[in-house]
C-alpha positions in Angstrom: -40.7 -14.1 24.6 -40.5 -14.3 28.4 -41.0 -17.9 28.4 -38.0 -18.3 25.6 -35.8 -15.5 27.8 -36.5 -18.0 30.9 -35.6 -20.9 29.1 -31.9 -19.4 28.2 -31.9 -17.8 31.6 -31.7 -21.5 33.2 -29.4 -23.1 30.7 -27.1 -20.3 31.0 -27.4 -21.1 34.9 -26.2 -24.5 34.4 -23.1 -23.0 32.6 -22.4 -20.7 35.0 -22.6 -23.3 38.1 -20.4 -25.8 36.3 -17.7 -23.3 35.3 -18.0 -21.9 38.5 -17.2 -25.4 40.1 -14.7 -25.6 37.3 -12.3 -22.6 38.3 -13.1 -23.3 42.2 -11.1 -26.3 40.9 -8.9 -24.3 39.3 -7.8 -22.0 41.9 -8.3 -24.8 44.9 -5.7 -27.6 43.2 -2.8 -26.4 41.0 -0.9 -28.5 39.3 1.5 -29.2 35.5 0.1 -29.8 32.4 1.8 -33.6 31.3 2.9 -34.3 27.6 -0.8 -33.8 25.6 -1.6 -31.5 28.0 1.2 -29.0 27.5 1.7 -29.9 23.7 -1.6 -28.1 23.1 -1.1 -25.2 25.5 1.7 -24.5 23.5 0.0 -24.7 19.8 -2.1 -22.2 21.1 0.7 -20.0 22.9 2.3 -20.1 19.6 -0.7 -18.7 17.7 -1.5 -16.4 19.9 2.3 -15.3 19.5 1.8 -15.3 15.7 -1.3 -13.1 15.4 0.4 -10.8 17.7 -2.0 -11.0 20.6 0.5 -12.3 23.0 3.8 -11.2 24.6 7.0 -12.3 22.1 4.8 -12.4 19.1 4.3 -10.8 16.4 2.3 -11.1 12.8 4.7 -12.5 10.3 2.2 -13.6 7.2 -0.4 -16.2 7.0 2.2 -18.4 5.8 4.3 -18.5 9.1 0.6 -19.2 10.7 0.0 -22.4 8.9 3.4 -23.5 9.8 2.7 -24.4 13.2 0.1 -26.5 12.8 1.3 -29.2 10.7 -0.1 -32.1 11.8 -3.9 -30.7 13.4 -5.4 -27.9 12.2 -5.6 -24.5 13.5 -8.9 -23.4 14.8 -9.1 -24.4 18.2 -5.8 -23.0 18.7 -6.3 -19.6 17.3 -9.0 -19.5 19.4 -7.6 -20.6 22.3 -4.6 -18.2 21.9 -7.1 -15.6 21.5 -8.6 -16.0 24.9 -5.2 -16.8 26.7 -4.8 -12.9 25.6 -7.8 -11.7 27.5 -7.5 -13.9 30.3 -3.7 -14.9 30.7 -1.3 -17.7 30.0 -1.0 -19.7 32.9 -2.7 -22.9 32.4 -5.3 -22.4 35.0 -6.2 -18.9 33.1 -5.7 -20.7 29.6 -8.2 -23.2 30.8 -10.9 -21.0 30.4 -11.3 -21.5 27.0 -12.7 -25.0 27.4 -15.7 -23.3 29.8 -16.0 -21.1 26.3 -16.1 -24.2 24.7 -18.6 -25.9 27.2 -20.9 -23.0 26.9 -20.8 -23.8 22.9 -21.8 -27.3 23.6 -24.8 -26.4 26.3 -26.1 -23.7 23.6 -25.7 -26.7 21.1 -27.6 -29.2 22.8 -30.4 -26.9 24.1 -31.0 -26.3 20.8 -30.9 -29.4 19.3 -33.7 -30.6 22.1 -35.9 -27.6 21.6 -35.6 -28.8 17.7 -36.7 -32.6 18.7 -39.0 -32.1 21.4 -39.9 -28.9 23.8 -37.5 -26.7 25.7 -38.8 -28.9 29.3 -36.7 -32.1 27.2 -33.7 -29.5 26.4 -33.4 -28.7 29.7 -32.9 -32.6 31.0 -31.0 -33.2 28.1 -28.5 -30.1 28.7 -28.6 -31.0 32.8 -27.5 -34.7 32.0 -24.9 -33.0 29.4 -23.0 -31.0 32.0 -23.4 -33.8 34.5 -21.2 -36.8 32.5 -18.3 -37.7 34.5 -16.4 -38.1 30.8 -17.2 -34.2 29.6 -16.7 -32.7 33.0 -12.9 -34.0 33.0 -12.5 -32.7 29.4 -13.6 -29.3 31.0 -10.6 -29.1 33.1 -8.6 -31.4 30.9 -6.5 -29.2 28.0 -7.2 -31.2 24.9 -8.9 -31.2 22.1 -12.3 -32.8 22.5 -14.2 -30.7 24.3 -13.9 -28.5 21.8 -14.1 -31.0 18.6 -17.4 -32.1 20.5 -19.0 -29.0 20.7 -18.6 -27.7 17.2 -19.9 -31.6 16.3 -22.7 -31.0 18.3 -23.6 -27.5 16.4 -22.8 -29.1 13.5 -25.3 -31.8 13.6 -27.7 -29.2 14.7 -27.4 -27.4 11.6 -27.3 -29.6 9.3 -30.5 -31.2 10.3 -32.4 -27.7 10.6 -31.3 -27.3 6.9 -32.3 -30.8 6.1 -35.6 -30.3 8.0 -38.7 -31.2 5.2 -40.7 -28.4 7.1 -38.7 -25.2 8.2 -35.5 -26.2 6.0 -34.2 -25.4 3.1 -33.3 -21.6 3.3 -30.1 -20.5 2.1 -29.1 -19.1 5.1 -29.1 -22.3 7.2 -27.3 -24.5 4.4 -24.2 -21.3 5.0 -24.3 -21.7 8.6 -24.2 -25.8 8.4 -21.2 -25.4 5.5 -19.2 -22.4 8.5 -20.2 -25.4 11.5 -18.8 -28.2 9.2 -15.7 -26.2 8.0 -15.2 -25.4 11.7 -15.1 -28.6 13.3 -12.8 -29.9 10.1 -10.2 -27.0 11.1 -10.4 -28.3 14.7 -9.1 -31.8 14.8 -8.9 -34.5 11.5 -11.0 -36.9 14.1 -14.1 -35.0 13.3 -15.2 -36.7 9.6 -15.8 -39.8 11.9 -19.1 -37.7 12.7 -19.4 -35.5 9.5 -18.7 -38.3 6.9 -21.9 -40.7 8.0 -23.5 -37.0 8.0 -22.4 -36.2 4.5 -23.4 -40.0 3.1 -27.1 -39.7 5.1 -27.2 -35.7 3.9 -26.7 -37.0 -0.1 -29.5 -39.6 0.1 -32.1 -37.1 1.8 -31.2 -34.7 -0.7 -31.7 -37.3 -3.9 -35.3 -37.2 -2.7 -36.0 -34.2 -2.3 -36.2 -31.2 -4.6 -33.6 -29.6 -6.8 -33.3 -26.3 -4.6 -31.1 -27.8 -1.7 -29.0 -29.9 -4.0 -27.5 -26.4 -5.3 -27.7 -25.5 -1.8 -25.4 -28.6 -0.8 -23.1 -28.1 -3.9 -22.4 -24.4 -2.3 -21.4 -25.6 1.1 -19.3 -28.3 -0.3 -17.7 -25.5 -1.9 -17.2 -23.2 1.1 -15.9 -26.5 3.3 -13.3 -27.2 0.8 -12.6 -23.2 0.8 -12.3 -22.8 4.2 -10.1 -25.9 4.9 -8.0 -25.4 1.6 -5.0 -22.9 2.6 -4.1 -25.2 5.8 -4.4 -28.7 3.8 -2.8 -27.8 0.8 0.1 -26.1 3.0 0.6 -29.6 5.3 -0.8 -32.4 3.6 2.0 -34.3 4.0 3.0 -34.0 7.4 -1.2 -34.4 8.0 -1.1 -37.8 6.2 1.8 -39.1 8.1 0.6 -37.7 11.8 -2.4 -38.8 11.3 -0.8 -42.5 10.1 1.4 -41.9 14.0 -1.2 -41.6 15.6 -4.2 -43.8 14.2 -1.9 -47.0 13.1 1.2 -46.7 14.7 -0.4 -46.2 17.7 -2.5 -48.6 18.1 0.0 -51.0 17.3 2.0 -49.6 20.4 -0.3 -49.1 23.1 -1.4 -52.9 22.4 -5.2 -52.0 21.1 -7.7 -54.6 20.3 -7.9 -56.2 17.0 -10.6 -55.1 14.3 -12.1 -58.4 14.2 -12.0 -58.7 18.1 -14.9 -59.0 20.3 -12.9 -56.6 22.9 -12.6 -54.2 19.7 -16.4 -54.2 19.9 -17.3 -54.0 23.6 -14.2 -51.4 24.1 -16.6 -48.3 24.0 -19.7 -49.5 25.7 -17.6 -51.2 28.8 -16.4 -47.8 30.0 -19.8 -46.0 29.1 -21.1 -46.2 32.6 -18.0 -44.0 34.2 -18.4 -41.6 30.9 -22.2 -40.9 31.2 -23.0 -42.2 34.9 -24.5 -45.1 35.7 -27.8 -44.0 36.9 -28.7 -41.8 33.8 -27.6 -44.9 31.5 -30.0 -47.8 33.4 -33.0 -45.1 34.1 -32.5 -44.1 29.9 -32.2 -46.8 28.6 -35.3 -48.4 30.2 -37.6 -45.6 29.4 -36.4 -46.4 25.7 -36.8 -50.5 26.4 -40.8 -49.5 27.5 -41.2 -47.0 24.8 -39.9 -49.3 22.2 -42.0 -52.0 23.8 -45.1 -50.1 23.7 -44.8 -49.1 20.5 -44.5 -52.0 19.2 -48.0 -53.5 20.5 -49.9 -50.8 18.6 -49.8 -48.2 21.2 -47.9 -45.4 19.2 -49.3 -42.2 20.6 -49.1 -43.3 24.2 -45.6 -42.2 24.9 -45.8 -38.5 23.2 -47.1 -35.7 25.1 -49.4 -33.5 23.1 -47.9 -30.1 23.9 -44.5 -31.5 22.5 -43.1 -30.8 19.4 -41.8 -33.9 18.8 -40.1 -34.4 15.5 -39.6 -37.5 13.6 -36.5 -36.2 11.1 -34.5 -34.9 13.7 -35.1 -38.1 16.1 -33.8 -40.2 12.4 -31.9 -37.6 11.5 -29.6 -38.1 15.3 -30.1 -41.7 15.6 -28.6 -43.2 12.0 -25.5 -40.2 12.7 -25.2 -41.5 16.0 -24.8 -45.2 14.7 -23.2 -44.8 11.9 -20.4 -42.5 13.8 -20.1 -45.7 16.7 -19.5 -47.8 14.1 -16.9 -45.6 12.3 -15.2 -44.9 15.7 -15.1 -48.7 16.6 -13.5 -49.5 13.4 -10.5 -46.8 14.1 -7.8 -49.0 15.6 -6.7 -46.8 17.9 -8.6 -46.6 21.0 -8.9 -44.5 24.1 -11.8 -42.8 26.2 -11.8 -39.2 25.1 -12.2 -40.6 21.2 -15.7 -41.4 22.3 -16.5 -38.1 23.4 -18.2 -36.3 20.4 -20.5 -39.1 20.5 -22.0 -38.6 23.9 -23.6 -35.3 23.8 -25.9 -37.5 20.9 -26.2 -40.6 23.0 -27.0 -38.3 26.2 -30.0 -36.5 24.1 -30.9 -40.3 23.4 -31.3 -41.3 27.0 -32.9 -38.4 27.9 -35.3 -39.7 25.5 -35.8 -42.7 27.6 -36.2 -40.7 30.9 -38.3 -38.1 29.1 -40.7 -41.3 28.2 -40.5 -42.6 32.0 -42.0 -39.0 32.9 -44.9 -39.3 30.9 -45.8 -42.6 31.8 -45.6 -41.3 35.6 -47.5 -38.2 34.3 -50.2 -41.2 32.9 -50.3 -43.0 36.5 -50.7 -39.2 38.1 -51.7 -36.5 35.5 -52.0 -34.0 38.7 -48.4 -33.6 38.4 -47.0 -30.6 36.2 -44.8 -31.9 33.7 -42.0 -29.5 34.8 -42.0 -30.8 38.2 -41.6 -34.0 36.6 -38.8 -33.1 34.4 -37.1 -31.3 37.8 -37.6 -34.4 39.6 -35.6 -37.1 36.8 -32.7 -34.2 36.7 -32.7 -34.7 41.1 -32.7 -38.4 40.7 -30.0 -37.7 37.8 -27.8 -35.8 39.7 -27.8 -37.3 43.2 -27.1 -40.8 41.5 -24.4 -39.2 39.0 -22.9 -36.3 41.3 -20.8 -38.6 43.5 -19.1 -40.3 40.4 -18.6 -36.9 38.6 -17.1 -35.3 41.3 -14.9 -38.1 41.9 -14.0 -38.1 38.3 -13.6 -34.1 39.0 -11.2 -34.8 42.1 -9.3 -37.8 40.7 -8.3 -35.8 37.9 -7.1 -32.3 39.9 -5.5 -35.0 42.2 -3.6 -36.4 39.5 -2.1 -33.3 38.0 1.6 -33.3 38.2 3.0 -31.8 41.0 6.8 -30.4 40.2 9.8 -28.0 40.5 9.5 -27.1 36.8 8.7 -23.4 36.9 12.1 -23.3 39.2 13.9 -24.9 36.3 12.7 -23.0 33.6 13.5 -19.8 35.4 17.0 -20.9 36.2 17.2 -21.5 32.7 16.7 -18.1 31.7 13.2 -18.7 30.7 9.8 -17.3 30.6 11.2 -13.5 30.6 11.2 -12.1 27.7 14.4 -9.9 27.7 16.6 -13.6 27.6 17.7 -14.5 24.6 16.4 -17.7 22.6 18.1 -20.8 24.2 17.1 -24.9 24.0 16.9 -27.0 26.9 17.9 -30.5 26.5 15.4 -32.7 28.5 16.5 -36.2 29.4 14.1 -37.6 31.4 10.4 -37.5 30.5 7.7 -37.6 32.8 4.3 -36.3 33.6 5.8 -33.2 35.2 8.7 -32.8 33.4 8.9 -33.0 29.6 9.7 -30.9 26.4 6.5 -30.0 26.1 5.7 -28.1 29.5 9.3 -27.2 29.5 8.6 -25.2 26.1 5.1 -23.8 27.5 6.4 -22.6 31.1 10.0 -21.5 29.0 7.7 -19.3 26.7 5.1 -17.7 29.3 5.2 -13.8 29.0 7.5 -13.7 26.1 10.4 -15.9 27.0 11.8 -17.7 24.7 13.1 -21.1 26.4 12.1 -24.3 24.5 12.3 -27.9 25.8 13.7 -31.2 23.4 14.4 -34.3 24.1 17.6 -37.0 23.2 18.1 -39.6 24.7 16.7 -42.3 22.1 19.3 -43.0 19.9 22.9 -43.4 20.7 24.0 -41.4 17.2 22.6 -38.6 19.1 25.1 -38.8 22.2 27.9 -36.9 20.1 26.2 -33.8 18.5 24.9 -33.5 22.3 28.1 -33.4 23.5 29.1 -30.6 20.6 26.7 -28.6 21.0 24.3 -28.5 24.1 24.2 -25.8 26.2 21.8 -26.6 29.0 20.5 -30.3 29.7 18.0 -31.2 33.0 18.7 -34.7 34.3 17.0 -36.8 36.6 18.1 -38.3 39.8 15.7 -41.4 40.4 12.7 -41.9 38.2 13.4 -41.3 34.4 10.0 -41.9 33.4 9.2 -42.8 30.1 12.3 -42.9 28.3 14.9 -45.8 26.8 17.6 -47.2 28.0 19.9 -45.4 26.1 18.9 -42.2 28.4 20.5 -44.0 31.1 23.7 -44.0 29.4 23.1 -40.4 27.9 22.9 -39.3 31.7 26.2 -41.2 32.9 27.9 -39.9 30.0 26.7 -36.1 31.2 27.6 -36.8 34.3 31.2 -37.8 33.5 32.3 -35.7 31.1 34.1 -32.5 31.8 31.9 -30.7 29.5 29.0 -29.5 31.9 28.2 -28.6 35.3 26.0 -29.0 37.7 24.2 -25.5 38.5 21.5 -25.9 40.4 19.3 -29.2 42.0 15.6 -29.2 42.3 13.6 -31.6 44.8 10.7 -33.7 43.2 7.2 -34.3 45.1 7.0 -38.1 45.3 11.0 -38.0 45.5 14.0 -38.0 43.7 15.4 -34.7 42.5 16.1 -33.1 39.0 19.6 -31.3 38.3 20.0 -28.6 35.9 23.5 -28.4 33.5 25.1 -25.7 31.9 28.3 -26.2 29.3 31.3 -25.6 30.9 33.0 -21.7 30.1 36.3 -24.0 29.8 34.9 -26.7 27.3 34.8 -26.3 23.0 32.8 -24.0 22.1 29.3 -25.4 20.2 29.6 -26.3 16.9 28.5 -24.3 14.7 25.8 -26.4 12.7 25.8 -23.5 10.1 29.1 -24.0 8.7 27.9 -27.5 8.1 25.0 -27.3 6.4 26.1 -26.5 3.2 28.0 -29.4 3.1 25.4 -31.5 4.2 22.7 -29.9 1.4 25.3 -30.9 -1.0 24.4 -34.7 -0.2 21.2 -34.2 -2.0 22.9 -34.7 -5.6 23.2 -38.2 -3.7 19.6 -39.3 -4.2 18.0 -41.5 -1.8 21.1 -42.4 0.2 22.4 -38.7 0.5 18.7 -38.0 1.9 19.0 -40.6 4.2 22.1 -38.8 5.9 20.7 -35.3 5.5 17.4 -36.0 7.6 19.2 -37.8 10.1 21.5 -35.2 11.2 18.8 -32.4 10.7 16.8 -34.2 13.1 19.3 -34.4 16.0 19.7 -30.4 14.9 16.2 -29.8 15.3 16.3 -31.0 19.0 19.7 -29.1 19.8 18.4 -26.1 18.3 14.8 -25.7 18.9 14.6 -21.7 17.1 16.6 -23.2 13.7 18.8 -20.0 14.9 21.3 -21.6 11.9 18.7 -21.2 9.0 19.0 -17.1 8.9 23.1 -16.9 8.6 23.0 -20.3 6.8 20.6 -18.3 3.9 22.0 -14.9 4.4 25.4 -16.3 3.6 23.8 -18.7 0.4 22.2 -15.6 -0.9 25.3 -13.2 -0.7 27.8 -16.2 -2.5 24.8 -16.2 -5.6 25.0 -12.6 -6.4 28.7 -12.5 -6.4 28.8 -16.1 -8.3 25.5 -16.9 -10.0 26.5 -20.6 -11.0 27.4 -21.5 -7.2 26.2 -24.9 -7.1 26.6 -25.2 -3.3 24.2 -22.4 -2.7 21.6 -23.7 -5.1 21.4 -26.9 -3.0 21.5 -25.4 0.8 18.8 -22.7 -0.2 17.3 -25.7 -2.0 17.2 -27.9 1.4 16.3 -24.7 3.5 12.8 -24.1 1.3 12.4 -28.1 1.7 12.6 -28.0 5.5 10.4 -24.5 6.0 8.1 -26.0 3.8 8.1 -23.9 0.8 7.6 -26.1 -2.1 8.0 -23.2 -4.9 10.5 -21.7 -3.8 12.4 -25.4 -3.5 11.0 -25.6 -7.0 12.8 -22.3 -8.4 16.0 -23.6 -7.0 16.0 -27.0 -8.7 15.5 -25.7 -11.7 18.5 -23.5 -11.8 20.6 -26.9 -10.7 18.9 -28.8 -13.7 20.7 -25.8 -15.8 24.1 -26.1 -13.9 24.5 -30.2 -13.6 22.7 -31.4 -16.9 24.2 -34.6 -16.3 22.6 -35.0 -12.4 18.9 -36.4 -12.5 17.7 -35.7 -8.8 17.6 -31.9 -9.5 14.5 -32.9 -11.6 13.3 -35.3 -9.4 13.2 -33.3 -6.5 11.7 -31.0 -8.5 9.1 -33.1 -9.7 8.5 -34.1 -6.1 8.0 -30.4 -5.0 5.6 -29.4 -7.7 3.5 -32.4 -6.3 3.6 -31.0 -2.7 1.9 -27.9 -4.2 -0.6 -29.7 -5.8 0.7 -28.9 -9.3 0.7 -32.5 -10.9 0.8 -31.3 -14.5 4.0 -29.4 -13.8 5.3 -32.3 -11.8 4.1 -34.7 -15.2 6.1 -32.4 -17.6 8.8 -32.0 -15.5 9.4 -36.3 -15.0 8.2 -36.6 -18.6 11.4 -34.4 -20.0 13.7 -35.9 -17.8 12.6 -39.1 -18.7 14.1 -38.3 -22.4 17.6 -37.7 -20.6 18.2 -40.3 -17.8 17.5 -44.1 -17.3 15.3 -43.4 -13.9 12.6 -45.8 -12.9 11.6 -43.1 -10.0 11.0 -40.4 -13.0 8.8 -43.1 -14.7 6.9 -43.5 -11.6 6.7 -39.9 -10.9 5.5 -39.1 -14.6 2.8 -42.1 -14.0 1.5 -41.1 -10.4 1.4 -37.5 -11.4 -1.0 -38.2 -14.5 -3.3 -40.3 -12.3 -3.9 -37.8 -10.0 -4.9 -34.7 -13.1 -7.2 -37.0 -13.9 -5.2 -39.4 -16.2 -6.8 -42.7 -14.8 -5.4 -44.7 -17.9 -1.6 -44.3 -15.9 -3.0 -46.6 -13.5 -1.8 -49.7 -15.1 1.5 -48.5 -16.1 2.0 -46.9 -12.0 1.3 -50.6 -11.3 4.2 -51.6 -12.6 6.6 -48.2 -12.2 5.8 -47.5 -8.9 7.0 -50.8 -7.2 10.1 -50.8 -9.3 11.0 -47.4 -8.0 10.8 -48.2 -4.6 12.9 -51.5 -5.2 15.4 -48.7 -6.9 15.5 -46.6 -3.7 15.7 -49.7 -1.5 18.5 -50.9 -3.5 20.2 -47.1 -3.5 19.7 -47.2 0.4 21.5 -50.7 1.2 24.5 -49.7 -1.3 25.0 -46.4 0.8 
């Protein structure tokens, strides 16, 4: 017991010196969170809001809650909203969540060595773990991956103790893989890159072993898809097509190698050495080069110390995960360095396999020397030939944090108090330390209720600016990131008589930024919810009224980033039903409203009453059909294209009726979707170019 309490005793030390090095950091360089940076702040500022934990915020249902994370799941930011209530919002505060995180990953990895080898090769591994220059910038760096890694790590873990043909097989460790597996699903889509080789490797283990853990597996399948269920049913859609943005479009952007590319497959291991540090990568990989070496002339036993517990499964078990992930990672077109990440807590444990081998070949040449002091002599040569590279990393990055007059801006924008009322501010330019993004988090801090958005992109977006902004920030030199149309967007401000200048801001590396408030003299905003019902009308349109609808509730969405128009717009819908029941205008705003808040049954209640009022309109049911598909209701969706097929001559109903069967299970559609489903789309192509 006292040799297991001094074993946590020193890995807890290493946690406590590296997050003490962390918020030194903290509190020594400040700085602005840039565009990723402050988008995640502010998922987890908004779920922190939404559970009630934080200032502004209050519990509205748990189907508000899955409305803000649309396109990642939740998890990482409930529980980083959660801490932001303990320790505080600012980002320096909110960055203690990814030491929490960190500590996850040590415990992770400390366990996983004990489970291969002996708590002496834990403690390397979990050294050389808090040592990589690539995890100690996601420690300070507010995204994702340090937490996706460390609930990858655990979840490996896990899995192999349950797997384990010795001490596995208990109930209780195939509940606690199923929770770790759920967990890092509901942290970022990017993790079934790690647990899909896992689930493929975990199927043919279990096909040779006996019957008891393949109920076991079938359970925490079942608890996996029950866990992840509420938040993928609610946002499938906008999943699918984020996760299309930012895995294919993407790539495509930022110029990745191709696939089939020999730069596509020497991407990753080029930047290894800055990621893991060059000296734990050459002295690793040769003690695995000698091991492998030796054991191939016969020598098996020569590299495994006695007193170890050093387990053949688990060393298979990490190794074919570890290669099978690469390979799945390599093959994602889009690349970039923290996409690696979960990976190297695996490949660390792997070179520490090589060092740990180097030490009992020393131990061979001097067996005078404790094996401890061995161990505490690789982590010295570790560190001094890794520490100056991770602390440059360490520096580079606090050095590189945007320096800017943004909390000066917000405030004179009547933000981040929470006694303002909700206002938008339109954000031309976009750089690293000014954007919508930190404008929204520093707008909301303590309750306030100032969100950034951007136009700029699009000239049809000019106009509706003009109508109806009510503060804009401008930028005088740099723009940053932006098109040329911004440009023009900030002349036009600039001339017109609509705004004034209020207030003017100096920037670090020069330039300034101007803040602009509508005139008291100009037109008052338009209001966009006397137009709306006009525009939901345009639905009884098909594919080309759609078109116009989506367009103009996008530029709405930027001008008005609270939808302050959706209460009156279905207040007033609601009030002309009960005096008029047949009010077809109602039906189709409170119709678009559910369609926009995502709320596919009540969409779906709406369209039916419109399929009683205009028999002789077809998209009512179509829509309809559509919606019942969002809810994962396909045999309502069938029956509903299926009858409307009897009344109207509609390829897209056909295709509908088709694609619905195949996915209840009626995989004899297939060959008639073949032919429907393109002939649909040519329909809608050919309703969009007669618009």
């Amino acid at each position: 017991m006292k040799k297991l309490s001094r074993f946590w005793l020193f890995i807890f030390l290493i946690w406590i010196i590296a997050t003490a090095i962390d918020r030194y950091c903290w509190v020594k360089f400040s700085g602005i969170p840039a565009w990723d940076q402050a988008d995640y702040l502010n998922s987890a500022l908004e779920h922190g809001r939404a559970l009630g934990l934080l200032a502004g915020g209050e519990w509205t249902g748990f189907q508000d809650l899955l409305d803000l994370s649309p396109k990642i799941p939740p998890l990482a930011s409930l529980i980083n909203g959660s801490i932001m209530a303990l320790v505080g919002e600012d980002p320096a505060k909110a960055a203690w969540s990814l030491s929490i995180w960190h500590g996850l990953l040590l415990f992770s990895v400390a366990k996983l060595g004990v489970a291969l080898n002996s708590k002496n090769f834990s403690i390397l591994s979990v050294c050389f773990v808090a040592i990589s220059p690539a995890l100690i910038q996601l420690r300070t760096d507010y995204v994702l991956e340090m937490p996706l890694t460390a609930s990858l790590t655990l979840t490996l873990w896990l899995i192999g103790s349950w797997l384990h043909p010795k001490t596995g097989g208990k109930i209780w460790q195939a509940i606690l893989a199923a929770c770790a597996t759920a967990f890092s699903l509901l942290i970022k889509q990017s993790s079934l890159l790690i647990i899909f080789p896992a689930l493929i490797y975990t199927i043919v283990i279990i096909l040779k072993e006996r019957r008891e853990k393949t109920y076991q597996l079938i359970g925490g399948l079942g608890i996996v898809f029950m866990a992840i269920l509420p938040w993928l049913k609610h946002n499938w859609i906008t999943f699918i097509g984020g996760t299309n943005r930012a895995v294919i479009e993407s790539a495509s952007i930022e110029g990745d190698p191709s696939l089939l590319t020999l730069d596509n497959w020497t991407w990753y291991p080029k930047i290894l050495p800055d990621q893991i540090g060059i000296t734990i990568l050459i002295f690793g990989l040769s003690g695995i080069i000698l091991w492998v070496f030796l054991l191939l002339r016969g020598r098996k036993n020569s590299f495994i110390e006695k007193k170890s517990n050093d387990d053949i499964f688990l060393w298979k078990w990490l190794l074919i995960n570890f290669l099978s992930s690469w390979i799945l990672t390599t093959l994602t077109p889009n690349k970039d360095e923290r996409y690696i990440a979960p990976l190297l807590p695996q490949l660390i444990i792997l070179l520490s396999r090589g060092w740990w081998e180097l030490n009992i070949w020393i131990k061979k040449i001097n067996p005078y020397v404790p094996t401890f002091n061995n161990i505490l002599i690789s982590i010295s040569v570790g560190y001094l030939g890794t520490i100056p590279q991770a602390l440059s990393s360490q520096i580079n990055f606090f050095n590189n944090l945007p320096k800017g007059p943004i909390k000066s801006i917000v405030k004179s924008a009547g933000g981040a108090n929470i006694n303002q009322p909700k206002k938008t501010l339109i954000v031309i330019p976009s750089t690293p330390d000014l954007n919508q993004h930190n404008v929204s988090f520093f707008g909301r801090l303590r309750g306030g209720e100032l969100v950034g958005r951007q136009l700029g992109t699009n000239q049809n977006e000019l106009l509706p600016l003009m109508n109806q902004a009510e503060w804009i920030v401008l930028a005088e030199g740099n723009q940053g990131s932006v098109r040329e149309s911004a440009i023009l967007f900030d002349q036009a401000i600039r001339d017109s008589n609509i705004f004034t200048e209020t207030k003017r801001f100096k920037r670090v590396n020069g330039g300034s930024y101007s803040l602009w408030q509508r005139n008291k003299t100009a037109q008052k905003p338009t209001d966009f919810a006397k137009i709306f019902p006009k525009l939901a009308r345009r639905m009884e349109l098909g594919p080309k009224g759609l078109e116009i609808i989506f367009k103009e509730i996008a530029i709405q969405h930027m001008l008005d980033g609270h939808f302050k128009y959706r209460t009156p717009v279905a207040n007033k819908a609601l009030k002309k039903i009960k005096i008029d029941p047949k009010d077809i205008d109602s039906y189709w705003t409170l119709t678009l409203l559910s369609i926009l808040e995502n709320r596919p049954s009540e969409a779906s209640l709406y369209l039916k009453k419109l399929q009683l009022l205009i028999p002789e309109n077809s998209w009512p049911s179509t829509y309809r059909s559509i919606v019942e598909l969002a809810q994962w209701n396909p045999w309502k969706a069938e029956e509903i294209a299926n009858m409307a097929k009897q009344n109207y001559d509609h390829t897209i109903l056909e295709a509908l009726g088709d694609l619905s069967g195949i996915i209840r299970g009626a995989v004899w559609k297939i060959q008639a979707a073949q032919e429907s489903i393109p002939k649909a789309i040519a329909e809608i192509n050919q309703d969009l170019e007669n618009k």
